[in-house]
Backbone bond lengths (Angstrom), bond angles and torsions (degrees), N, CA, C in turn:
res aa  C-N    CA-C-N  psi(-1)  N-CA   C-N-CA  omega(-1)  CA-C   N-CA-C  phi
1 X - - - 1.465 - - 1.520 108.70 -
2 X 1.675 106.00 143.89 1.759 85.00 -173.64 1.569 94.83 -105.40
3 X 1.394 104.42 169.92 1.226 113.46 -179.33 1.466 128.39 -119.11
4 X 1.201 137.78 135.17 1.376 161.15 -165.95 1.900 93.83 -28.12
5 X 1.123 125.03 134.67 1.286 136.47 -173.11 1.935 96.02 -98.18
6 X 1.357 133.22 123.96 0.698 102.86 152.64 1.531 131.63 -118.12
7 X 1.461 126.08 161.16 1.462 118.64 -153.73 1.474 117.54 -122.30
8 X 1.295 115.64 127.16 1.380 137.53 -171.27 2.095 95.12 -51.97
9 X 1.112 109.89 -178.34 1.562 111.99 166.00 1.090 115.28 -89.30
10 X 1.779 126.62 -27.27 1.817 126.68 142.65 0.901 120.34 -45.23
11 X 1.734 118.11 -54.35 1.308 107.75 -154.82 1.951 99.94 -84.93
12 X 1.338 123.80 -13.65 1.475 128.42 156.26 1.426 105.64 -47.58
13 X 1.416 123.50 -67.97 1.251 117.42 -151.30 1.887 104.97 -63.83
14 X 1.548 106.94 -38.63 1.643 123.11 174.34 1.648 86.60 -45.01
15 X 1.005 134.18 -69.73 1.184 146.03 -120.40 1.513 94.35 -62.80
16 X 1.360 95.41 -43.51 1.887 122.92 -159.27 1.267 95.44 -85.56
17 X 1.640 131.66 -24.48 1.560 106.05 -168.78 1.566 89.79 -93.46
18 X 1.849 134.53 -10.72 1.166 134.16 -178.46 1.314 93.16 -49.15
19 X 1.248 95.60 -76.92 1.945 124.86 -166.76 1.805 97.68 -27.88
20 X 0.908 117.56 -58.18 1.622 115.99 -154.87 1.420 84.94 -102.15
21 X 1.208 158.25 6.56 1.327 123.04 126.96 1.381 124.25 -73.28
22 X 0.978 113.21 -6.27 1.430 118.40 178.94 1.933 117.15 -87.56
23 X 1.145 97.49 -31.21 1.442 117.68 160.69 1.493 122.93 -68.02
24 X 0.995 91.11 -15.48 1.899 108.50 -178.38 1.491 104.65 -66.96
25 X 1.809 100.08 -55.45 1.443 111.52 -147.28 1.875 87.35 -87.86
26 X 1.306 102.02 15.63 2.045 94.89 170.52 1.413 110.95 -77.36
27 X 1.705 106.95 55.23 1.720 87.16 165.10 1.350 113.42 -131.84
28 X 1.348 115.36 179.80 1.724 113.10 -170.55 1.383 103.77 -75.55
29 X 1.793 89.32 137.49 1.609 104.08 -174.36 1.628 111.57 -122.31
30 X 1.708 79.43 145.72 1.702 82.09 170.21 1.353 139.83 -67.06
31 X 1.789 126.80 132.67 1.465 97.40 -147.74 1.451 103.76 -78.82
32 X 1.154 134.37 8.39 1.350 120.70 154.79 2.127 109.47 118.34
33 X 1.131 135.14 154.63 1.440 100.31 158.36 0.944 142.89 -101.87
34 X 1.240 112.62 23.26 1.352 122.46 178.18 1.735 106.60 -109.74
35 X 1.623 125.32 27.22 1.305 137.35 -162.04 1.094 110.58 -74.35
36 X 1.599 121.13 158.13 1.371 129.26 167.79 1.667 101.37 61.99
37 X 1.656 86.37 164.67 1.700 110.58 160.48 1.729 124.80 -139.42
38 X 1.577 126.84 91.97 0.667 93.95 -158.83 1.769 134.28 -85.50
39 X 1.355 141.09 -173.00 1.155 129.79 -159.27 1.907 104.93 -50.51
40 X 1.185 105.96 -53.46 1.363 89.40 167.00 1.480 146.64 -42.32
41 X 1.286 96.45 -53.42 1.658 104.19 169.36 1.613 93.19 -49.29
42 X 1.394 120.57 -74.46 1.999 110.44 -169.63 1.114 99.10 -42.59
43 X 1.165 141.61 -41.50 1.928 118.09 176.40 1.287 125.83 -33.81
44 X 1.887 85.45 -61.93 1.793 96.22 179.70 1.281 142.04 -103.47
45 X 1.610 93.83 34.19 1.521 110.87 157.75 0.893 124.84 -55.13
46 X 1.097 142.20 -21.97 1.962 136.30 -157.08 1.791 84.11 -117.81
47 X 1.145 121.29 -17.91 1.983 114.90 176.89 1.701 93.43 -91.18
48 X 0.954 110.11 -21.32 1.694 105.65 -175.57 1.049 93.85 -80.51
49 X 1.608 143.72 -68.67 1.224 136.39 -144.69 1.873 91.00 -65.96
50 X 1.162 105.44 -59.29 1.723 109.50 -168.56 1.667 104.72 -37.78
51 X 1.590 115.85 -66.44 1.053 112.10 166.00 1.596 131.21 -30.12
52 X 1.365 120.54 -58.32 1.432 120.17 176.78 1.851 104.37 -83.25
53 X 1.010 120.60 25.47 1.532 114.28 165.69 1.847 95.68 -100.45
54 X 1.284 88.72 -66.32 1.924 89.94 176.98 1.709 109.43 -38.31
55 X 1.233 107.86 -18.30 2.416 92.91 172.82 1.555 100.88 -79.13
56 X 1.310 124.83 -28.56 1.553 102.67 170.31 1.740 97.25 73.52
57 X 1.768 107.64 47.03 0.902 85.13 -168.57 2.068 96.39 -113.61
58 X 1.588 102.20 170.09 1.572 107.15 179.87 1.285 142.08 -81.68
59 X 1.414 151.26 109.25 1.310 128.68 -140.45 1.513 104.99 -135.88
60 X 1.370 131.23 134.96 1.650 128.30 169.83 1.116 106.08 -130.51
61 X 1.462 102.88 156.82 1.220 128.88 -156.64 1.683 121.30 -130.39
62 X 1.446 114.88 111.18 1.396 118.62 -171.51 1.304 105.17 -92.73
63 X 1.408 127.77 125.95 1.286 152.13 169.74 1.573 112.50 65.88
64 X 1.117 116.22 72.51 1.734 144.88 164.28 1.089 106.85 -44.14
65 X 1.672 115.23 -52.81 0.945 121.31 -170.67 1.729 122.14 -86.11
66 X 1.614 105.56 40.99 1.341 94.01 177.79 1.771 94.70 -142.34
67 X 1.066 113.77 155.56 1.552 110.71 -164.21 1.738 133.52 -32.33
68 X 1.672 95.13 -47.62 1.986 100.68 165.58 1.878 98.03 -84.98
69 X 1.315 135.91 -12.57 1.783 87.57 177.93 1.696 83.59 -94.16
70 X 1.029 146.77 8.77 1.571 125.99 168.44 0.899 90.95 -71.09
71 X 1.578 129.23 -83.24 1.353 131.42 -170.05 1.651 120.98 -26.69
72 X 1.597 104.07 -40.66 1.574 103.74 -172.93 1.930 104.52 -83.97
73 X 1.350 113.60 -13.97 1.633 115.52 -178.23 1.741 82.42 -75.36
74 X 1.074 123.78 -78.60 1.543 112.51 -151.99 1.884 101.04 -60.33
75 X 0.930 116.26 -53.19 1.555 101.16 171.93 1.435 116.20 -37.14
76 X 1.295 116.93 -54.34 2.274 120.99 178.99 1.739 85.82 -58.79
77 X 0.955 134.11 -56.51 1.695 126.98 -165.38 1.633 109.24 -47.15
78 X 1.320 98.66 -48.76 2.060 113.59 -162.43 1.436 97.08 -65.38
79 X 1.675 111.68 -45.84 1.563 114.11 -157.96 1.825 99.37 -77.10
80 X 1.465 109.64 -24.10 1.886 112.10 -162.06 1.458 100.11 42.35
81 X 1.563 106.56 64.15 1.841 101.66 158.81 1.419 114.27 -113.55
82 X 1.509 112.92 12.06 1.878 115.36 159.59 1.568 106.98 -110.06
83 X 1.001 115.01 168.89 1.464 128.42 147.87 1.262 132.54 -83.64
84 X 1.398 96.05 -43.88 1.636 101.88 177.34 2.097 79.96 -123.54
85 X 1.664 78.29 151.64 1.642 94.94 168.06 1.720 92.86 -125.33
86 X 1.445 113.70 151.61 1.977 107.88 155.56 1.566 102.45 -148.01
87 X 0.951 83.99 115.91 1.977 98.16 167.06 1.604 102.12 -67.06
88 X 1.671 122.44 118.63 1.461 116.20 162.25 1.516 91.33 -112.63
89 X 1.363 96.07 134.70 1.983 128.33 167.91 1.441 117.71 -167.94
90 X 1.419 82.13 -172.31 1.640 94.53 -167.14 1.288 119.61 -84.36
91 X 1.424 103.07 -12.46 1.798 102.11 163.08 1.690 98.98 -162.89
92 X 1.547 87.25 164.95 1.610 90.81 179.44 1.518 123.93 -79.69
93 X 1.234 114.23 151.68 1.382 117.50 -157.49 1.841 99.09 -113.40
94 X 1.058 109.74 149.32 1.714 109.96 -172.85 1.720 105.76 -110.05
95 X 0.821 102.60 147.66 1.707 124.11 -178.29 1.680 119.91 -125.54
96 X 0.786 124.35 144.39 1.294 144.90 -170.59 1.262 122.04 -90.38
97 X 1.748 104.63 -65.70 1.454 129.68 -163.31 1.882 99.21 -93.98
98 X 1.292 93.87 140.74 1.714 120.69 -175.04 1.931 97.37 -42.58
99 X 1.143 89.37 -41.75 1.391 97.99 -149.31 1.681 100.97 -65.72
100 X 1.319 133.39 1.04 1.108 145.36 -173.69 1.683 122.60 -94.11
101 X 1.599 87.44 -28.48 1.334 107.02 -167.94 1.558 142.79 -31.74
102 X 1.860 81.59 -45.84 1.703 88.73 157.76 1.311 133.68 -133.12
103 X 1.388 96.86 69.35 1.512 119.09 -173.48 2.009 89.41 -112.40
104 X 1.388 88.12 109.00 1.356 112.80 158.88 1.404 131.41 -21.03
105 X 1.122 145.50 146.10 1.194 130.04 155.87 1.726 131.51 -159.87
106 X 1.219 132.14 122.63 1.784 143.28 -140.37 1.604 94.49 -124.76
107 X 1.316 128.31 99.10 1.061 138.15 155.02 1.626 112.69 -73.06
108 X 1.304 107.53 128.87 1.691 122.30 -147.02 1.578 87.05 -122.04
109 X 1.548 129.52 168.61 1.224 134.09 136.94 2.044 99.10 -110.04
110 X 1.114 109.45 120.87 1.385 118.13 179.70 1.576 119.93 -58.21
111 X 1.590 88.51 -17.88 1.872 102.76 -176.83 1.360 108.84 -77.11
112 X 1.753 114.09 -23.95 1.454 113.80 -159.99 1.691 108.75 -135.28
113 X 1.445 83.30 35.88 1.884 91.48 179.61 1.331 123.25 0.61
114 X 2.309 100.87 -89.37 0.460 121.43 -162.07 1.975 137.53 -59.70
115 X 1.521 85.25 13.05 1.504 129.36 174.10 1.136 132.28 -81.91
116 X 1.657 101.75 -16.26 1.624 127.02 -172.89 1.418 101.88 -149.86
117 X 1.384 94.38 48.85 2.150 90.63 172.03 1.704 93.15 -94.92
118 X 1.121 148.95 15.78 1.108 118.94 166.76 1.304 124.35 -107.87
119 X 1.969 102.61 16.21 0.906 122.59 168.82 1.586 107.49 -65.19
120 X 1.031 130.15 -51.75 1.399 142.65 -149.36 1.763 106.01 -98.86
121 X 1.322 104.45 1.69 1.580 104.17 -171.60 1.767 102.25 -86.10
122 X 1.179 96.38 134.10 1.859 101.42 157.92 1.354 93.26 84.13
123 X 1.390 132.52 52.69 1.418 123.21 155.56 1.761 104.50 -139.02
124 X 0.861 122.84 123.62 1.612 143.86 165.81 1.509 116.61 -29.17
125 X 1.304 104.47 -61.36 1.291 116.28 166.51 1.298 130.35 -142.70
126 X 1.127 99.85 156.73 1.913 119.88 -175.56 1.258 121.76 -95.60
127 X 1.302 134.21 124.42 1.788 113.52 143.62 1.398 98.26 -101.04
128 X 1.330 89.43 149.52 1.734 105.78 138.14 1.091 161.73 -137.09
129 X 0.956 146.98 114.21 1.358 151.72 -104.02 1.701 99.65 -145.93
130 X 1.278 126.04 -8.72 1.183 102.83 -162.32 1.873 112.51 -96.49
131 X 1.282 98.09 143.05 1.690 100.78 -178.27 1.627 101.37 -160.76
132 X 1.216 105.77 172.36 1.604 130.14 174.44 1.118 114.96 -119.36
133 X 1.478 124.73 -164.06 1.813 143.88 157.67 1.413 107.13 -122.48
134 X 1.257 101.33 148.78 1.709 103.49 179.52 1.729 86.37 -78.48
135 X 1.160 135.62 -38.99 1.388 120.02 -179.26 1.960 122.28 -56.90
136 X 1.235 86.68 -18.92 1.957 90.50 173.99 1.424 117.38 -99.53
137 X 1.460 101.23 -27.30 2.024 107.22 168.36 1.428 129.35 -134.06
138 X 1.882 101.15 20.91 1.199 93.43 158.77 1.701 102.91 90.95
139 X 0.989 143.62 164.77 1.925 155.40 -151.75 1.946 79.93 -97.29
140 X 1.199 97.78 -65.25 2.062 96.84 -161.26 1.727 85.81 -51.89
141 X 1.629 118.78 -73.04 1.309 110.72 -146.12 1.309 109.70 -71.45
142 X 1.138 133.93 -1.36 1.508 131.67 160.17 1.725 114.70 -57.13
143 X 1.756 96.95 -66.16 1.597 96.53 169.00 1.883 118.80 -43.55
144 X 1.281 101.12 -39.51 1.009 78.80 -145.54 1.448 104.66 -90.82
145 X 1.944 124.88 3.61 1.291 129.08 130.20 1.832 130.44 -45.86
146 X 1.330 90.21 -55.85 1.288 95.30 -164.84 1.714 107.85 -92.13
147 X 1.313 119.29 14.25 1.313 114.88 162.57 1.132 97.28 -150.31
148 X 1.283 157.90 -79.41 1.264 139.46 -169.75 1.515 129.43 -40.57
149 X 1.243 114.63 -41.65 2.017 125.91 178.09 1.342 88.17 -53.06
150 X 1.677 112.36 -63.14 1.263 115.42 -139.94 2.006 104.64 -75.79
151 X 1.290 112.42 -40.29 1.429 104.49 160.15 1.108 137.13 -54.54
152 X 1.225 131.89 -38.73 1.464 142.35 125.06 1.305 121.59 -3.67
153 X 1.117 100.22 -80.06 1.493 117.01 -178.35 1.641 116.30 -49.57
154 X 1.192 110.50 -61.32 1.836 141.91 165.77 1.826 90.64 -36.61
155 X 0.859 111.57 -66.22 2.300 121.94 173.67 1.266 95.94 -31.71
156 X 1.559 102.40 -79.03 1.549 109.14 -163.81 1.573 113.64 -45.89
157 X 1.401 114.07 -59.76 1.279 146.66 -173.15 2.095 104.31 -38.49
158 X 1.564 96.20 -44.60 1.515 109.07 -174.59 1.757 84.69 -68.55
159 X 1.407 96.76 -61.53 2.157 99.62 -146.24 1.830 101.22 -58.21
160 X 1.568 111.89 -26.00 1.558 116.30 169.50 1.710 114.68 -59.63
161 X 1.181 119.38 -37.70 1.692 129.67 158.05 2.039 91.06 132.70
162 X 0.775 91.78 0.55 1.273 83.02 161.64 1.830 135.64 -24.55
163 X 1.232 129.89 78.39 1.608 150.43 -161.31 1.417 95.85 -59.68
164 X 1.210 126.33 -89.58 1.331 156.40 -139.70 1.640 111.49 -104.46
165 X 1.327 116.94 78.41 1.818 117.37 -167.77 1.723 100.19 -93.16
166 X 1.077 138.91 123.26 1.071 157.38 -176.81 1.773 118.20 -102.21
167 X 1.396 115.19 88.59 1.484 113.50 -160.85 1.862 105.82 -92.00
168 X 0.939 112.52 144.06 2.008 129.36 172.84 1.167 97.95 -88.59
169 X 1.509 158.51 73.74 1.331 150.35 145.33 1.584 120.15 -46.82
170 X 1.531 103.60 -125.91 1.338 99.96 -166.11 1.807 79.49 176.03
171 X 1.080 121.32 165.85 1.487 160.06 -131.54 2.010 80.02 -136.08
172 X 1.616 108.23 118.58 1.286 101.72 163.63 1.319 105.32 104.51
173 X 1.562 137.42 -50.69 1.632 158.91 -147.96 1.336 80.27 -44.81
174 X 1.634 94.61 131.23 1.674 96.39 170.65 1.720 95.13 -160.50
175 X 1.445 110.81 116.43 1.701 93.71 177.08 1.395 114.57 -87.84
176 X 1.381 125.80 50.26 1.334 118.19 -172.77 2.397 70.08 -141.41
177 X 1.062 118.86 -24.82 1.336 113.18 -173.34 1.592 113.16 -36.66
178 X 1.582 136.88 126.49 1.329 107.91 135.17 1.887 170.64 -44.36
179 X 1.784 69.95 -1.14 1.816 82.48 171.60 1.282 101.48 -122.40
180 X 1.815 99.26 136.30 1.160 133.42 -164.97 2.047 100.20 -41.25
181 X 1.042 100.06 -51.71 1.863 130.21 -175.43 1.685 76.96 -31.09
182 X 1.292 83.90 -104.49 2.056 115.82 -172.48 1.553 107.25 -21.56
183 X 1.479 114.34 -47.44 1.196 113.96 -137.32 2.145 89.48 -90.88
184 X 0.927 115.80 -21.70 1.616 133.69 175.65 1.317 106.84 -62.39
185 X 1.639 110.32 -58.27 1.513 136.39 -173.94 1.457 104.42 -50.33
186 X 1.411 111.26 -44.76 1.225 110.66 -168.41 1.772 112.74 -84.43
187 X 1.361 112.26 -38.37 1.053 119.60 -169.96 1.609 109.59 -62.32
188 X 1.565 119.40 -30.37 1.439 127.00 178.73 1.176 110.53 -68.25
189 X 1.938 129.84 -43.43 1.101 131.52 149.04 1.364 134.06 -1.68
190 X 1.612 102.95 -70.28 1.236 137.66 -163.68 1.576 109.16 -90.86
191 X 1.186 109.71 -12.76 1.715 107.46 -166.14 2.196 85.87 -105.23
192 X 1.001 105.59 -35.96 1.507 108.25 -151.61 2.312 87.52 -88.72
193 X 1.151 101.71 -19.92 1.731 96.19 155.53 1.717 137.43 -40.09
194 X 1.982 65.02 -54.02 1.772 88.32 -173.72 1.801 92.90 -62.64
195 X 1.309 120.61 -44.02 1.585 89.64 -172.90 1.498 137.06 -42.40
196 X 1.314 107.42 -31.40 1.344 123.10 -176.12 1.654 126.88 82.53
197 X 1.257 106.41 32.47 1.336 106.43 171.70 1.967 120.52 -46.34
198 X 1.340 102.87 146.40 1.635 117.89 174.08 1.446 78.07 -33.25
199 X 1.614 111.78 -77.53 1.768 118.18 -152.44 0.999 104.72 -136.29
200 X 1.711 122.06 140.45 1.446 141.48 -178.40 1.054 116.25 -117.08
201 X 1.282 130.92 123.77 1.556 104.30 178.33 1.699 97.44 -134.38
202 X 1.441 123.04 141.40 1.271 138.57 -144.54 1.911 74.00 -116.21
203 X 1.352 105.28 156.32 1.662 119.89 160.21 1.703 88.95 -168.61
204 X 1.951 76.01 128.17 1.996 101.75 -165.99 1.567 89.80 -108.06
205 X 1.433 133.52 45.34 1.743 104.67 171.50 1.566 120.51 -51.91
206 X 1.631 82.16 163.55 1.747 84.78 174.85 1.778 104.74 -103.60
207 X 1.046 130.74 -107.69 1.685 129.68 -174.42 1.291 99.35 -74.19
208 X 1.440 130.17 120.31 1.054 129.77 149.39 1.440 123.47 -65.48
209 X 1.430 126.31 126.05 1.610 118.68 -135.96 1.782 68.28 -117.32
210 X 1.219 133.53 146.93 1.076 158.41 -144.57 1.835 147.46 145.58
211 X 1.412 113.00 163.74 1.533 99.02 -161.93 1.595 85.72 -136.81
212 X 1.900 109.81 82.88 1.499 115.24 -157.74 2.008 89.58 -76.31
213 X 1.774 99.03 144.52 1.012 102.55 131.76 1.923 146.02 -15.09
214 X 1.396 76.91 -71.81 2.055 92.08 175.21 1.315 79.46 -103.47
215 X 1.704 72.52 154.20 1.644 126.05 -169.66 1.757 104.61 -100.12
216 X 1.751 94.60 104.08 1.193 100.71 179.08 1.546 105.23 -135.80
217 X 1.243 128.99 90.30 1.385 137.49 164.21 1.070 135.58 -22.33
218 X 1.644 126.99 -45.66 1.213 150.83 -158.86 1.486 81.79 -86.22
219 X 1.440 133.15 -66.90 1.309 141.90 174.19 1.712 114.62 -49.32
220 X 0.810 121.90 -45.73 1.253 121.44 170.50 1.360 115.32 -68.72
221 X 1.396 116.42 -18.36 1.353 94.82 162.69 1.685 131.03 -122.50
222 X 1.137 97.57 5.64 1.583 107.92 145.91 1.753 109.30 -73.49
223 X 1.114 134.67 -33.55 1.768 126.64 174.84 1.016 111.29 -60.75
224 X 1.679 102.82 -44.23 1.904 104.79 177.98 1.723 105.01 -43.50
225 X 1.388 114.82 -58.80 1.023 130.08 -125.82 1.812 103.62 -87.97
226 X 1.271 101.92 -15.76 1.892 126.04 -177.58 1.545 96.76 -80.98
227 X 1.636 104.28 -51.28 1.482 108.39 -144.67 1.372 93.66 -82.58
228 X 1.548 128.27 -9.88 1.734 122.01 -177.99 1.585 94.94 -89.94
229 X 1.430 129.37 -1.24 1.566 133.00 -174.32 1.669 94.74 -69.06
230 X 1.462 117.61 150.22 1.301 107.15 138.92 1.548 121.37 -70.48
231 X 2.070 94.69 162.16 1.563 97.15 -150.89 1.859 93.33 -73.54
232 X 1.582 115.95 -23.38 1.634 89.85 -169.45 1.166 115.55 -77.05
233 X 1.320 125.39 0.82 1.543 131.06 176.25 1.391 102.36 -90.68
234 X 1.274 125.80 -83.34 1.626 134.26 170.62 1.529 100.42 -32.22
235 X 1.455 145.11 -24.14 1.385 134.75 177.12 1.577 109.37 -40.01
236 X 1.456 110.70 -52.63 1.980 121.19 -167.18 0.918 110.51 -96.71
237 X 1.751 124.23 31.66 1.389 126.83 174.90 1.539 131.84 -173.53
238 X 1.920 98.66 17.42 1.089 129.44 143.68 1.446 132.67 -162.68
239 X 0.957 107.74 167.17 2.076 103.54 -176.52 1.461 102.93 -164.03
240 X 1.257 117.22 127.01 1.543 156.55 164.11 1.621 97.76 -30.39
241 X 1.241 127.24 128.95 1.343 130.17 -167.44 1.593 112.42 -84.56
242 X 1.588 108.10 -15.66 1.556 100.74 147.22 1.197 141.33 -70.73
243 X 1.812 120.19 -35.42 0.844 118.41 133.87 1.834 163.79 10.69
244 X 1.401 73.94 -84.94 1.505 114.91 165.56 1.667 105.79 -67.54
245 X 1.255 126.28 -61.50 1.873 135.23 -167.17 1.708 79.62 -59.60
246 X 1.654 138.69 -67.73 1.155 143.16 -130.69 1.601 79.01 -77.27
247 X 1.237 133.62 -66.15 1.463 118.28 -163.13 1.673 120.33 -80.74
248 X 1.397 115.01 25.14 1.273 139.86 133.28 1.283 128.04 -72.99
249 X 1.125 116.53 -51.29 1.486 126.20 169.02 1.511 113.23 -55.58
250 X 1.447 112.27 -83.45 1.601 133.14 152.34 1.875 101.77 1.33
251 X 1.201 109.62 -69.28 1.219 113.29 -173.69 1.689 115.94 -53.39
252 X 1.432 95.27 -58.62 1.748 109.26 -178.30 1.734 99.13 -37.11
253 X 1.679 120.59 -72.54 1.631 117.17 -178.48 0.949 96.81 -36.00
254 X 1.450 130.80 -64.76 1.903 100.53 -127.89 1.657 99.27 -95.48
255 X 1.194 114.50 159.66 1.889 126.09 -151.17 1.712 97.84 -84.20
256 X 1.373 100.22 137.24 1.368 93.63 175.46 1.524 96.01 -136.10
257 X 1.689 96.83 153.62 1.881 89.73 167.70 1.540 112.84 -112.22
258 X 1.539 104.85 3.01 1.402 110.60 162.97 1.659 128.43 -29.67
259 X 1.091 149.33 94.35 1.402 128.09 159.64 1.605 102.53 -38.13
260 X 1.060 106.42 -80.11 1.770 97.06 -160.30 1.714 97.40 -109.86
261 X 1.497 101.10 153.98 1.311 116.30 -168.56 1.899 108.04 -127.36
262 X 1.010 120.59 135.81 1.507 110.25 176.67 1.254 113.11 -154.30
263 X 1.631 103.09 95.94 1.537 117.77 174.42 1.654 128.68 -88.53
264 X 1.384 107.18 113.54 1.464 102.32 161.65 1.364 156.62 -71.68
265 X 0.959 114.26 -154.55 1.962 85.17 -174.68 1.273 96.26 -81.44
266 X 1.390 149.55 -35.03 1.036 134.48 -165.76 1.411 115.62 -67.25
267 X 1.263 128.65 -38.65 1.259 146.86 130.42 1.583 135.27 -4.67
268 X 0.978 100.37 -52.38 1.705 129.11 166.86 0.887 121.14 -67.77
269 X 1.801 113.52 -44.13 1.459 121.00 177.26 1.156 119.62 -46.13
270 X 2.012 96.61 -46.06 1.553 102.32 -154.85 1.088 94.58 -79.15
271 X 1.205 132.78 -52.78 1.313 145.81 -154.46 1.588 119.76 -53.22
272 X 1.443 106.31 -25.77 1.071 125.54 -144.83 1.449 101.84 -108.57
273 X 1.627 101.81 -20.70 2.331 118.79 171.35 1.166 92.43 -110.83
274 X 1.193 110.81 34.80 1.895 97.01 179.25 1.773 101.63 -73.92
275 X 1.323 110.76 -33.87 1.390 104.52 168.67 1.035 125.86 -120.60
276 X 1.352 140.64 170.40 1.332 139.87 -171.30 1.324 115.88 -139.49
277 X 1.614 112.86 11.68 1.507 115.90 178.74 1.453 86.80 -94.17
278 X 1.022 150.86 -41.04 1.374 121.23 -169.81 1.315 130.42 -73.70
279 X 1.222 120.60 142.05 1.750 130.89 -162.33 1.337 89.05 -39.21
280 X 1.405 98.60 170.67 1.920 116.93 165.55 1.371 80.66 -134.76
């Protein structure tokens, strides 16, 4: 059962500029082009996944350690649709369960990348997942997580042969936006295009509806505040971070000739119940 957050008069006022940016991004969205699934594709999900298990192909993963790439490491584990998995971060992360066992792992310094590109060599595809809050590192160390690591990384990731780059956005990303958030989101978008990957695929959620690890207030109470929505309203402006990991996955199988792909939350939703044989 979770329990009542309680909030400092900072962490109130945080709380309130969360809330009403989050209210901001309540407007009608485009469904994206990489949208929907239709009944067919949900057929041949379980021939897609089988199919892309037989390539034996390699996959890493930027920031594991933050609520969707955990979520998305144990989801790649359940489905076995890599061969090799490798967590790259800033330190190694410990596991418990068997099932982890041989999941790779490349401790990086983010300051000195280009020091650890052979971290990133010889894997097919990428997610990434990794980001901060300007409230935990500040306006510079946000950018320079959430756009500098990750461009970096996206470089390496291409010159390693990296096919298939898989981006964590945000709902809203606009580099012409006035908030610092949006306006970053978008610009990484737009910069990590120019690389030219085989395949890109953009995912814009809106509230990640979740029960984070870290203690983030402002977030906790925008989740409260989605998850008391009804779901056909709250559908285009939040989605469940399993969800969300599954219509990441979902996407990777099935064949696209898209260069770049950019799904919104509505998008995600579907994409993301496209099946219902897999555990919850």
């Amino acid at each position: 059962m979770s329990r009542p957050v309680a909030l400092s008069a900072a962490g109130a006022a945080a709380a309130g500029a969360v809330l009403v940016a989050a209210l901001l991004l309540l407007r009608p969205e485009d469904a994206g082009l990489g949208a929907g699934s239709s009944m067919a594709e949900t057929e041949a999900l379980p021939k897609l996944r089988e199919d892309f298990r037989m390539q034996n192909k390699s996959v890493f993963i930027l920031g594991a350690s933050g609520e969707t790439g955990r979520v998305l490491l144990k989801e790649i584990l359940e489905q076995s649709l890599f061969s090799k998995v490798t967590l790259i971060g800033r330190r190694k992360l410990t596991f418990d369960e068997e099932a982890y066992k041989n999941v790779n792992q490349e401790v990086v310094d983010f300051e000195k990348l280009d020091d650890y590109a052979s971290a990133f060599q010889g894997h097919e595809v990428g997610f990434c997942c990794l980001g901060t809050t300007r409230k935990k590192a500040g306006a510079e160390g946000f950018v320079r997580v959430d756009r500098d690591y990750i461009l970096k990384s996206a470089e390496l990731a291409k010159a390693g042969g990296c096919k298939h780059f898989n981006l964590l956005s945000s709902k809203g990303a606009d580099k012409s936006s006035n908030f610092l958030y949006l306006q970053v989101k978008g610009e990484v978008e737009a910069r990590i295009e120019e690389l030219k990957f085989d395949r890109y695929s953009i995912f814009r959620p809106g509230v990640l509806l979740c029960d984070r690890q870290e203690s983030r207030p402002g977030e906790w109470l925008v989740r409260k505040f989605f998850g008391s929505l009804p779901e056909s309203w709250a559908s285009g402006h939040s989605v469940p971070v399993l969800t969300l990991v599954r219509a990441m996955l979902n996407n990777t199988v099935r064949p696209s000739d898209q260069k770049k792909e950019l799904l919104e939350n509505k998008a995600i939703l579907d994409l993301g119940k496209a099946d219902g044989s897999l555990k919850t």
